[in-house]
N, C-alpha and C positions, 0 to 999 in steps of 0.2 A: 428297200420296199418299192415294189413296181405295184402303180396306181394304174384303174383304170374306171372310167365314167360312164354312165347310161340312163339313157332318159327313158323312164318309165309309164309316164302318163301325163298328158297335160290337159288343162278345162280353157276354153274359148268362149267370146263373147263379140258381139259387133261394138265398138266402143266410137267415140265422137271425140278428136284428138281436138289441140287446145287453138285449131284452124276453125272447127267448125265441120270437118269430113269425117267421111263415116268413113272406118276400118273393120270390115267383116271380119269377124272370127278370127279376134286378134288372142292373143297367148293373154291369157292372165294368173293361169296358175301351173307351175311343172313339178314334176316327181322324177325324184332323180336316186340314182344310187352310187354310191365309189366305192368301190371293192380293192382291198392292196390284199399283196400276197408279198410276205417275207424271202430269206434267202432262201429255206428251207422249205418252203413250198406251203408255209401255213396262212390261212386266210382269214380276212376279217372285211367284214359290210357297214357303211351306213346308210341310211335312207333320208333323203332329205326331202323337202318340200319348197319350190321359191316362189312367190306370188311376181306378175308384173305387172306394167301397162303401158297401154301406148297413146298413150294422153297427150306425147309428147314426141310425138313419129309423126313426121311428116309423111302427108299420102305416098309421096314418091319413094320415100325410104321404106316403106311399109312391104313384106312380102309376107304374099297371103297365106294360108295355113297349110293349103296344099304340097307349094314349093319350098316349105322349110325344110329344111335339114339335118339332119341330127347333131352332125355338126357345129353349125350354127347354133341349135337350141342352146348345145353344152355350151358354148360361146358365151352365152348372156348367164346361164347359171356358176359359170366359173370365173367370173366378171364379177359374183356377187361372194361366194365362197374363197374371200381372201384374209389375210390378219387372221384373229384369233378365230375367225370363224374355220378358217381351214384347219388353223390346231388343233381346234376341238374337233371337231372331222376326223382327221388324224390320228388325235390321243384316243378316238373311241375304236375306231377298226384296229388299233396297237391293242386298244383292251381286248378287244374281242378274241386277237392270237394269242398273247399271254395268258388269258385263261382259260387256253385249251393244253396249257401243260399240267395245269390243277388239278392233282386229282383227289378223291374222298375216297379211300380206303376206309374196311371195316376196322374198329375199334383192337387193336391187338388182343383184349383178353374178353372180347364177347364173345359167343359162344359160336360158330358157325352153323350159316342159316342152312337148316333141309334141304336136299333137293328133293325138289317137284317132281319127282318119277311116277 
């Protein structure tokens, strides 16, 4: 399975770290996705959501929302998406390709439906 991650959306706020400094339009909540694609070329999504803060960021560690980076973003949400939270990630994009071999065929002895002509 080849995974791949992307940040979808994130909400910002000015917040007051545990210094007493203001952090303008610091990250507090990101939308993310990870997409795996099997051998066979089949696909499966999750979407997730991670809240944070920086309550606990020093001004000088602090990079403003401007100079983030995608990179980076995924950084801190793949930082949080470990243990079982990654299996479940996992098990559900696996669900998502296994049940696209599923499929619901008509009833063998119902009757076939009209066609619409």
């Amino acid at each position: 399975m080849t995974y791949t991650w992307k940040v979808t959306g994130m909400k910002v706020e000015d917040q007051t770290n545990e210094f007493g400094q203001t952090l303008p339009n610091a990250v507090i909540q990101t939308y993310w996705e990870k997409h795996g694609v099997d051998a066979a070329g089949n696909e499966g999504m999750f979407a997730g959501a991670t809240p944070f803060t920086a309550a606990h960021v020093p001004v000088e560690d602090f990079t403003s929302f401007d100079q983030l980076t995608e990179n980076q973003v995924l950084g801190w949400i793949q930082a949080v998406v470990v243990g079982d939270y990654e299996n479940h990630v996992n098990a559900q994009i696996q669900k998502q390709i296994d049940d696209q071999a599923i499929s619901e065929p008509p009833l063998p002895w119902a009757a076939p439906e009209p066609d619409a002509a």
